[in-house]
N, C-alpha and C positions, 0 to 999 in steps of 0.2 A: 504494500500500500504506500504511496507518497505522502510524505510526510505533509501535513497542512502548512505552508509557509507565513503563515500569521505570525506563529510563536517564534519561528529561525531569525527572519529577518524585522531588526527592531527599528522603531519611529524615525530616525535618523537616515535610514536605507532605502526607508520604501519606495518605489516609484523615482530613484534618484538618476537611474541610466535608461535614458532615451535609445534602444537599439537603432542606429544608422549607418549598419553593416552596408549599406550598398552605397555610402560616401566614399569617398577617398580618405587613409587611403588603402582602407579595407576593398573599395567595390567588390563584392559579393554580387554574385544573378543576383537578380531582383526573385527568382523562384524557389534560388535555394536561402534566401537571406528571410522569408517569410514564412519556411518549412522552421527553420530554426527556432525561429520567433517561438510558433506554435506550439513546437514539441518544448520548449523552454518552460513553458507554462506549468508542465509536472515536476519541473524540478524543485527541490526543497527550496531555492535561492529566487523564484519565479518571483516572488514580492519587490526584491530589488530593480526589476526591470518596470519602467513607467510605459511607454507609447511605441508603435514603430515608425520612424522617419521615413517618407518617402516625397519625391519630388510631385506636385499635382499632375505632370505629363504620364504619372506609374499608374494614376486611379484605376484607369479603366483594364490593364492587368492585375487587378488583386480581387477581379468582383469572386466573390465568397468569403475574403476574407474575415476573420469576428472579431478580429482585437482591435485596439484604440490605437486612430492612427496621427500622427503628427504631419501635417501637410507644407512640405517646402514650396509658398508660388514661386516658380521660376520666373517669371515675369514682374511687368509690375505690378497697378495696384487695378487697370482693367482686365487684369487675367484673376482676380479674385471668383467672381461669379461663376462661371465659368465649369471651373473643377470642381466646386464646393456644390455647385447645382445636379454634374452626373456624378460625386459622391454621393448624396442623396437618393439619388432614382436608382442605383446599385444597393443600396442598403448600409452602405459603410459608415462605419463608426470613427466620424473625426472626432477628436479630441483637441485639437488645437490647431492652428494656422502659424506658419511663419514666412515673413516678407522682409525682404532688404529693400532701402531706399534706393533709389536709381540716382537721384539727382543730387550730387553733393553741392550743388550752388542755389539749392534751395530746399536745404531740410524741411523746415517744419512747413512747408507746403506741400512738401511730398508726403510727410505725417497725413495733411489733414485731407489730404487725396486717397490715402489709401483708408482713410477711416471711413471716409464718405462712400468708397466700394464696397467695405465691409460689411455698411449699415444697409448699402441698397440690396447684399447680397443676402443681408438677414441674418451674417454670422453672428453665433449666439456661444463661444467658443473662445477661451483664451487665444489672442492674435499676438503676434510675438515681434515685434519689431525691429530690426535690426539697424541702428545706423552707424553708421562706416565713421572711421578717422578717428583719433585722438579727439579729449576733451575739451575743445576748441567752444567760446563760445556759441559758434552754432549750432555744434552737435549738443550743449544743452539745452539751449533752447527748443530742440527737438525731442530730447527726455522730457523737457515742461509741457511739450506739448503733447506726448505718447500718452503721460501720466494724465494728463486734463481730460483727453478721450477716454481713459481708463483703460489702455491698453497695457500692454506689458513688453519689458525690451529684453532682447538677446544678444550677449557677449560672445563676442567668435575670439574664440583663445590660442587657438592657433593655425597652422596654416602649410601646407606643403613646402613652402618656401619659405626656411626658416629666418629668412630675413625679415618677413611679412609679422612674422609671432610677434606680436604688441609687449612690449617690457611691465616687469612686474606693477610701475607707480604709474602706467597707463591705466592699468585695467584696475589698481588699486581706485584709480580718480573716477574711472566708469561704475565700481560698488558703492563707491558715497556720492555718487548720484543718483546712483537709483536706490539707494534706501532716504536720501535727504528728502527724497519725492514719493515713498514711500511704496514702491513699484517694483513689483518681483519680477524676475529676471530669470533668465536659462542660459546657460552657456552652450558651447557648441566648438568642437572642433582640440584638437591636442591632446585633450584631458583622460588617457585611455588609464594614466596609471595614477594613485594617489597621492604623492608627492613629487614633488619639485624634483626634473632630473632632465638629463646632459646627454641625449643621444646624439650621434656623430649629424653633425651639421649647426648645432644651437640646441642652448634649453628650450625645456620644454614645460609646462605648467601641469600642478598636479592639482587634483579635484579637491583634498580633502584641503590642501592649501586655499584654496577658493573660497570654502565651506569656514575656517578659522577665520580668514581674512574679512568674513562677511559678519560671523560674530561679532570680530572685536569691533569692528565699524559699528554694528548697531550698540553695542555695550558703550558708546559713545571713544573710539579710539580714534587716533589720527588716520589721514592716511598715510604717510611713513610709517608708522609703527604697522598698518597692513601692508605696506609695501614689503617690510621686514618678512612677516608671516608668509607673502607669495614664496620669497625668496628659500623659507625654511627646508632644508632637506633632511632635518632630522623627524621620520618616521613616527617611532615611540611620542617624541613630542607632542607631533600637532595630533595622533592618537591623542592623548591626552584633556583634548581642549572641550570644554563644553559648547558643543552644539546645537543646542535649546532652541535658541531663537534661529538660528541659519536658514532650517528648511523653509519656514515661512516664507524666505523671501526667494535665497536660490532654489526654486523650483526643481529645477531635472537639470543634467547635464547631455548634451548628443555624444555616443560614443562608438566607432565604429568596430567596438571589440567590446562584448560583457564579459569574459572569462579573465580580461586582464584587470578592471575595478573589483570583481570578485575577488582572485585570488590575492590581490593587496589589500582587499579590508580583511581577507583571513589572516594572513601573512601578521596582522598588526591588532590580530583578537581582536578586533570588530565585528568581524560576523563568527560561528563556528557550526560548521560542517555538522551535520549530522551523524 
């Protein structure tokens, strides 16, 4: 019998890895990356997996699918309707939307473009915002304006091109923006292993780092001293830290690999195996 994953995996875990095995730069089929999905569901560790990521051009390959799906528009904000309309008439269970700004010379119009699609669209669904660049006046002015909509924003933490991976007091200055605004967030992209680490080409950002980093921010910390936290590689450590208030706001993380979050929260008696 499989074990009920209620009791294995605790409040801290639940629903924290977004499966987006067919991202880079895993790319995984799209058939075999949804077989997994599936069968994951009996495992004791099933609770730690939240949505499956797919691009809105996959919808109409997953019709039977049953699980909650995370929907990338690959477009901009008139390709909302669209795939959220034959999600619907397929039966598919979206769970949430996410859209990048297209136009960096006019953030918060492209906010309030893609809010006005969402609304004509009916989406009734966490919409995940993403905008691009350092925090540059404009890019907050476009957090004030995500948050005013009531939407929600997504940090991309890293990136194939490890030149492109944002440094730690960039994305330190994107989580005291979005908690100053009060606006939960998901990240996406680098975060496969739990701590802070050095694979050949540049570092890399680790989840549970993210997860501290976002505490102490709401515990009223700098952000240097979260800047600090990204940067932490000592394991056991940031194990350590209470993460009470974190999931509130960091939502899920996108990962193109669950077996590696796994086996680092066991690695660091955070979760234990059955």
């Amino acid at each position: 019998m499989t074990p009920d994953p209620a009791p294995l995996v605790s409040d801290p875990w639940r629903g924290l890895v977004d499966d987006a095995a067919i991202f880079p730069p895993g790319d995984a089929p799209l058939h075999e990356a949804t077989a997994t999905y599936a069968a994951r569901r009996e495992e004791w560790y099933a609770a730690l997996v939240g949505t499956f990521v797919l691009r809105d051009t996959d919808l109409p390959l997953v019709r039977g699918f049953g699980g909650p799906l995370s929907v990338v528009v690959t477009g901009g904000a008139g390709q909302l309707a669209g795939p959220l309309g034959a999600a619907a008439r397929l039966g598919l269970d979206v769970a949430a939307v996410e859209i990048a700004l297209r136009d960096p010379d006019d953030l918060v119009g492209n906010v309030r473009r893609v809010d006005a699609a969402a609304r004509a669209a009916e989406v009734e669904v966490p919409l995940f915002v993403e905008v691009p660049g350092p925090p540059t006046p404009a890019w907050l002015a476009a957090a004030d304006e995500v948050a005013a909509l009531g939407h929600r924003l997504k940090l991309r933490l890293g990136n194939v091109d490890h030149d492109l991976v944002p440094d730690s007091a960039t994305v330190a200055a994107w989580v005291d923006a979005a908690l100053d605004r009060e606006t939960p967030f998901k990240a996406t992209a680098g975060l496969h292993r739990a701590v802070r680490h050095d694979p050949e080409g540049g570092g890399a950002h680790g989840f549970l780092n993210l997860l501290a980093a976002t505490q102490l921010l709401w515990d009223g910390g700098s952000v240097g001293d979260a800047t600090d936290v990204l940067e932490q590689r000592d394991g056991p450590t940031l194990a350590a830290t209470d993460l009470s208030s974190a999931r509130r706001w960091m939502t899920s993380f996108g990962s193109c690999s669950v077996t590696e979050p796994l086996d680092d929260l066991i690695s660091l008696d955070l979760l234990e195996a059955p």
